[in-house]
PAMARRO-464919 format. One record per residue (C-alpha): residue in one letter; x, y, z. Coordinates in steps of 0.5 Angstrom, whole numbers, plus 500, padded with zeros to 3 digits. Layout:
N
aXYZ
...
This chain:
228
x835180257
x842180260
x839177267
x837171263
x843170258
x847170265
x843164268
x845161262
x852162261
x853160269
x849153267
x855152262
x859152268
x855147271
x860141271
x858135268
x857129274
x850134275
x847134269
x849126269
x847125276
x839127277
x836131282
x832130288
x837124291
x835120284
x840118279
x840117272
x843109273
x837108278
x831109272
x828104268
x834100264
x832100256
x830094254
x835091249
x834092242
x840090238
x842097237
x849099237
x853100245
x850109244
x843108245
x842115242
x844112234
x841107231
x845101230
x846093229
x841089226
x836095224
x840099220
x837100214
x843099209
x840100203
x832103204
x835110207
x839115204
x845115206
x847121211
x853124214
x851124221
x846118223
x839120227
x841122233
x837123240
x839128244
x840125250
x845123255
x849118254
x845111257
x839115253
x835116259
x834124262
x830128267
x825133267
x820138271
x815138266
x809135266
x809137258
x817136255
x819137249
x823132245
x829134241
x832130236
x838130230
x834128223
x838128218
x833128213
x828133209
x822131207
x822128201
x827123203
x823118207
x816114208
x814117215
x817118222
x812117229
x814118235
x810115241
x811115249
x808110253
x808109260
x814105263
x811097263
x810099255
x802097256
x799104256
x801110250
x800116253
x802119245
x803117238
x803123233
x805122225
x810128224
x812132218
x818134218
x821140214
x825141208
x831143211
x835136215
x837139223
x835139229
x827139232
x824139237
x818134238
x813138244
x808133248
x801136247
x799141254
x793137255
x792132262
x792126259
x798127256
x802130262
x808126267
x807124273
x811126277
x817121280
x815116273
x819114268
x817113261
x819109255
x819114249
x819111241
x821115235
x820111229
x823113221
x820108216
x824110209
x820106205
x813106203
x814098204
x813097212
x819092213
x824092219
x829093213
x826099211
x826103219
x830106223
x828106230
x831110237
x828109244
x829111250
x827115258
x825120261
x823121268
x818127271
x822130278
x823136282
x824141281
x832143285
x837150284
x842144285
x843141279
x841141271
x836137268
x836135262
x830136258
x828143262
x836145260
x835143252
x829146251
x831152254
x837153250
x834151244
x828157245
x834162246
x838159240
x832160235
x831167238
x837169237
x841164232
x846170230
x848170238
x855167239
x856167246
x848164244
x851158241
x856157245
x851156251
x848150246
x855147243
x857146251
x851143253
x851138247
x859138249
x857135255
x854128254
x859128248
x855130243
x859135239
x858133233
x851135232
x851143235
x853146229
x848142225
x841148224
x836148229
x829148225
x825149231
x819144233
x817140228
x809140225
x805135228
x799134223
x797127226
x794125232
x793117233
């Protein structure tokens, strides 16, 4: 246990450019540019024409991807998991979808209706282990997660995240991403009273300047009853 809590102590002192810059000769600015979707300049929060003003119910903190800051991230994994700030319980929208498609958007490799629970916080949304839901390796895909307040399916009603992630190497020289998050959020949710525990995760979300989410509940993976 203290050979694994100082791996993660040491990632913490990992700087920032190698979190940002990729792996295996591949930088971040080099993936896929996200299509323009009128959202605001943080492709992390929902933003310009597709804020719902009135349909959802107005929060502290807006719906947040963890990711960096361009909204794109890299992973070892064939089967990552995708961890976003929902600042809603249950009972206060219509459904959230979240759905993966390949980088040209003409193929879905996943699309799930989730439950959510009744505490707002952190969750964690896993992509299924079967082989026709895995990353290839060295290939970019367009992730969606889609929020509709209301039992009515306008635009007017929906809060709407997209953004990338890329299936690489793995390398002792760098921080990826989604593989760092995950394992963070496994140790925070085994040990939540830990403070050098919690440190680990505040200094990773610090990092791509998303400190106002890391004293926000971790609530684990949320259910997927839903395959489509």
């Amino acid at each position: 246990m203290k050979v694994a809590f100082f791996t993660v102590v040491m990632l913490v002192l990992l700087p920032h450019y190698a979190i940002a810059q990729g792996v295996g000769g591949t930088r971040v600015n080099q993936l896929p540019t996200p299509p323009d979707t009128g959202t605001s300049d943080d492709p992390r929060t929902p933003g310009g024409t597709r804020t719902p003003a009135k349909a959802c119910k107005q929060t502290e903190k807006p719906l947040t991807a963890l990711v960096p800051e361009n909204g794109k991230g890299l992973t070892t994994a064939e089967h990552p998991v995708f961890w976003f700030y929902i600042p809603y319980a249950s009972d206060d929208i219509h459904s959230i979808e979240f759905s993966l498609h390949n980088r040209e958007d003409m193929a879905t490799l996943y699309r799930t209706s989730l439950q959510l629970s009744k505490t707002p916080g952190v969750m964690g949304i896993p992509l299924p282990p079967s082989p026709e839901n895995s990353l290839k390796l060295n290939e970019s895909y367009h992730w969606r997660l889609m929020v509709n307040c209301d039992h009515k399916e306008s635009s007017e009603n929906i809060l709407e995240l997209d953004g990338w992630v890329t299936r690489v190497q793995p390398t002792i020289n760098s921080v990826i991403w989604y593989d760092e998050l995950t394992n963070r959020a496994k140790h925070y949710l085994s040990e939540p009273q830990n403070p050098e525990v919690k440190t680990a995760w505040a200094e990773l979300l610090k990092s791509v300047g998303l400190e106002g989410i890391a004293q926000e509940p971790l609530v684990s993976s949320v259910s997927n009853p839903k395959k489509e």
